[in-house]
C-alpha positions as CSV (number, residue, x, y, z in Angstrom):
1,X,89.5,87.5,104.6
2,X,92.3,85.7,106.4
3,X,95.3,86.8,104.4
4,X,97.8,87.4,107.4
5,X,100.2,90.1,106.8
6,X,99.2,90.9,103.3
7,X,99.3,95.0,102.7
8,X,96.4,96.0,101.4
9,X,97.7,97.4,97.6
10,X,99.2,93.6,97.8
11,X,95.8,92.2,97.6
12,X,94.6,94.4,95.5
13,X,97.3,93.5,93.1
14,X,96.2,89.8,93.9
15,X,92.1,90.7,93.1
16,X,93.4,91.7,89.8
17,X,94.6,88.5,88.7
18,X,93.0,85.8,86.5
19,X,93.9,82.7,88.1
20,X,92.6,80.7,85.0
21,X,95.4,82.5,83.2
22,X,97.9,82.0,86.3
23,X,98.8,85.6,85.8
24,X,97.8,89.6,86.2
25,X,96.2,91.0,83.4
26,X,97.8,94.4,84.7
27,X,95.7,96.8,82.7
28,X,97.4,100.7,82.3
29,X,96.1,101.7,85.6
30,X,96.5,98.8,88.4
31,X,99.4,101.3,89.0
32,X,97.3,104.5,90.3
33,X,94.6,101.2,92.1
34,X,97.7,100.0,94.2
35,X,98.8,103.7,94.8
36,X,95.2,104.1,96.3
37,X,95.2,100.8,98.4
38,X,98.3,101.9,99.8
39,X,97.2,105.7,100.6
40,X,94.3,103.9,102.2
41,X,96.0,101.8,104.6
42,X,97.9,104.6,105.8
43,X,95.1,106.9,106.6
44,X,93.3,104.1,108.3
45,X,96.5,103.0,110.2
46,X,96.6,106.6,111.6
47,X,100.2,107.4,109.2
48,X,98.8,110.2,107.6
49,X,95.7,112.0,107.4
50,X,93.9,114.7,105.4
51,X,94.6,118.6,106.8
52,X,92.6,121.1,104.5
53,X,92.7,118.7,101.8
54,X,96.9,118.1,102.0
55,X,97.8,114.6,102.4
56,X,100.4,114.7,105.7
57,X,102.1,112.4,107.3
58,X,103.0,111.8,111.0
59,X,107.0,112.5,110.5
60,X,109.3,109.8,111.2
61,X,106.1,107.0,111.4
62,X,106.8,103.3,110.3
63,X,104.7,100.6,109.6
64,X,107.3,97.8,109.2
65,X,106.0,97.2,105.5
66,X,108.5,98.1,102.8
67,X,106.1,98.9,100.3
68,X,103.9,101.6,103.0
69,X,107.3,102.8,104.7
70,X,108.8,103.8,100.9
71,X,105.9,105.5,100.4
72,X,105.9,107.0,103.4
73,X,109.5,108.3,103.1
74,X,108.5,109.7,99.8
75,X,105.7,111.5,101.3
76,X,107.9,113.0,104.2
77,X,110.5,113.9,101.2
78,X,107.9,116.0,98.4
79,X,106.0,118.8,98.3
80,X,103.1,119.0,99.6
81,X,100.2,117.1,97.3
82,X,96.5,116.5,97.7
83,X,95.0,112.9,97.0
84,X,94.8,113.2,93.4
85,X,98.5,113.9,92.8
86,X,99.6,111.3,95.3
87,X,97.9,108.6,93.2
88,X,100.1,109.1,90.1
89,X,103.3,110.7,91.2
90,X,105.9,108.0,91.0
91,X,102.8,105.4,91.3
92,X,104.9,102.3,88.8
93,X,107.4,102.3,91.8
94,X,104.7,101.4,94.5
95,X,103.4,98.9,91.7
96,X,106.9,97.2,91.4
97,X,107.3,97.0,94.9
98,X,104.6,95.6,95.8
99,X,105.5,92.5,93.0
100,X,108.3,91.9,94.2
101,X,106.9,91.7,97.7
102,X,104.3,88.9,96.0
103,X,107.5,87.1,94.8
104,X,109.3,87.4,97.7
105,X,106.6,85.8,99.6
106,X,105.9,83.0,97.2
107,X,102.3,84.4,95.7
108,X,104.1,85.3,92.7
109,X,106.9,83.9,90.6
110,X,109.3,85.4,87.8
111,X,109.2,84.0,84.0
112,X,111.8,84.6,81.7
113,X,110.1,85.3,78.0
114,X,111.6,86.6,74.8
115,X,109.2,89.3,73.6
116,X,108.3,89.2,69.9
117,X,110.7,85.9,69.8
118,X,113.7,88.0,70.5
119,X,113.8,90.5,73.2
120,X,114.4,89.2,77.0
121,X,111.7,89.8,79.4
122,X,110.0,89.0,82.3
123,X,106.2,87.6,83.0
124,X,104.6,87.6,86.5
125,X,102.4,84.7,87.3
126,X,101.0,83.0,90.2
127,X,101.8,80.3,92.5
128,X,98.8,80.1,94.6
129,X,95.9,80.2,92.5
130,X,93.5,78.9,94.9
131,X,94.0,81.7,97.3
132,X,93.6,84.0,94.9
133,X,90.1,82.7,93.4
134,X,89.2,82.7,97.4
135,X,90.8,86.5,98.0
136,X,88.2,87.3,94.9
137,X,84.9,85.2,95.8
138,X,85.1,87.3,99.3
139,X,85.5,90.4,98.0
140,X,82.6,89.5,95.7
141,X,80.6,88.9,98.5
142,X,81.5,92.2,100.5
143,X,80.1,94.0,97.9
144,X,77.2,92.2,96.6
145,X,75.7,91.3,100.6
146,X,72.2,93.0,101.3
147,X,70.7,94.2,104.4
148,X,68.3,91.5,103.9
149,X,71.0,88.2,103.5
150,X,73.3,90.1,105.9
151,X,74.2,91.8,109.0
152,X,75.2,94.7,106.9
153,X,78.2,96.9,106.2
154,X,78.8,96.6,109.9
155,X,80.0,93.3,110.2
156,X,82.6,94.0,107.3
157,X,86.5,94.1,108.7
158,X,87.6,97.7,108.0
159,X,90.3,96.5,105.7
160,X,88.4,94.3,103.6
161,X,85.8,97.2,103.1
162,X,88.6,99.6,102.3
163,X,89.7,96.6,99.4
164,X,86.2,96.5,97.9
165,X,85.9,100.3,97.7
166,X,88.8,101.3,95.9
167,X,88.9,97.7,93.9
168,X,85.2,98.8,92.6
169,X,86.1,102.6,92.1
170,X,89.1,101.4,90.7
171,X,87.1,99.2,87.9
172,X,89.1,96.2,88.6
173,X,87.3,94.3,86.4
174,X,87.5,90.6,88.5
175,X,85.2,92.3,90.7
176,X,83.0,95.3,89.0
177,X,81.7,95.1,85.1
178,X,79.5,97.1,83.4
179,X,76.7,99.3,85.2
180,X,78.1,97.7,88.6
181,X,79.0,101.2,89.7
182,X,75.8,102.2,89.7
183,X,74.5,99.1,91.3
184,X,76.1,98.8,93.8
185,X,76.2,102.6,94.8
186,X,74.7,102.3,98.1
187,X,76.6,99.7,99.3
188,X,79.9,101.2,98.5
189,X,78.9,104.6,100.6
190,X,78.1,102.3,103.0
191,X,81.7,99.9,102.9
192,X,83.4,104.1,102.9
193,X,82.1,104.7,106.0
194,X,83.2,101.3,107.6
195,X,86.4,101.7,106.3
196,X,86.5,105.0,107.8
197,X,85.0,103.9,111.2
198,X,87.9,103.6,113.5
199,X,89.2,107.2,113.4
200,X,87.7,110.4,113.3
201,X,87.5,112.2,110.1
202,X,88.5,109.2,108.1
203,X,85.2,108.4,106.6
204,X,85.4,111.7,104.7
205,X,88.7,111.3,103.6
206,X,88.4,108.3,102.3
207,X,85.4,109.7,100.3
208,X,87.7,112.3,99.3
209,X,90.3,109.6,98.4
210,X,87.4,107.8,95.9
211,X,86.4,111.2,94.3
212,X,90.5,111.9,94.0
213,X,90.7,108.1,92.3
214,X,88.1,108.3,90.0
215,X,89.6,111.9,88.6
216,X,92.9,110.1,88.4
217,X,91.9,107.5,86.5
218,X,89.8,109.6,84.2
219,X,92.8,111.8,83.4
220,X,95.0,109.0,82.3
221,X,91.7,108.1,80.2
222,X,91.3,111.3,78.5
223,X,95.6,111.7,78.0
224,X,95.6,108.4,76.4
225,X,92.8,109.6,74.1
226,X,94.4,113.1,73.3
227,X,97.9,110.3,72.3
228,X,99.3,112.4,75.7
229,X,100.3,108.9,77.6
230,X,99.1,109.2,80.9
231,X,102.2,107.8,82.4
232,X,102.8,108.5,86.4
């Protein structure tokens, strides 16, 4: 996927998007899936790394992306939290970050609206639908290849596997529906691993970071049934 300096919990903001409509359907959760992408990329860039189930970070360690380094700072800055907690605990502020990163870059523009006719308000919609529908088809792709149409998990770009993992286990709906989970099971051990490959360890936390997601996202599931909220 040739998407240049694009962060991975940019694109997966980007995945998320109907380009028919122009715009993000956000959903209540793309907050906790971009607060995964962005855990993700860390690990795998070697910024922090699972000790005895703590997430830790290398202190002082910068990737030059504003959206990762914040992140980063607030890591450095809490107590220290497993996976699960990191994907909720001040996720909306990743989530607006990384939009205004889209619009700063030109993926995404600002639309002034008047809720309900009366209150001001803004709406985020595309500018390059095109890419977007490309960014999606790929991804598609990543996860639906076989051994027998491909060369396998393998040939996958670490990045893009770590993308189609957490998009799927993050039941972004432009690329998983229905029973996909389950269909697609195999394949997405497989894409954990390759996402994992370049560092030691990293395989397994990344699994641990999919298991931590899931729970996550349930809990905001089951406090939004209970009328507790769910908010991060």
């Amino acid at each position: 996927m040739p998407y240049g300096s694009l962060s991975l919990p940019a694109r997966l903001y980007l995945l998320a998007a109907n380009p028919a409509k122009g715009r993000v359907s956000a959903g209540m959760d793309l907050d906790v899936v971009v607060r995964a992408c962005a855990l993700a990329e860390l690990a795998q860039r070697g910024f922090i790394a699972e000790v005895n189930g703590i997430v830790t970070p290398v202190l002082g360690a910068r990737t030059g992306d504003p959206v990762l380094d914040e992140l980063m700072e607030l890591i450095e800055e809490s107590r220290p939290k497993g996976w699960r907690p990191w994907m909720t605990h001040r996720s909306r502020a990743t989530l607006a970050a990384v939009r205004e990163g889209l619009v700063a870059g030109g993926y995404l523009r600002v639309v002034r609206v008047r809720r309900l006719g009366v209150f001001p308000g803004r709406r985020h919609e595309l500018e390059r639908a095109g890419y977007v529908e490309l960014l999606q088809g790929e991804a598609l792709a990543v996860l639906r290849r076989s051994d027998e149409d491909s060369e396998g998990a393998d040939a996958v770009p670490v990045d893009d596997a770590a993308l189609v993992v957490i998009a799927s286990t993050g039941a972004v709906r432009t690329l998983v529906r229905g029973l996909d989970h389950w269909r697609y099971k195999e394949r997405l051990e497989e894409l954990t691993a390759r996402a994992g490959a370049e560092r030691a360890g990293l395989p397994e936390a990344l699994a641990h970071l999919r298991k931590a997601l899931k729970r996550a996202l349930a809990a905001r599931s089951a406090a939004r049934d209970s009328g507790g909220g769910g908010g991060g």
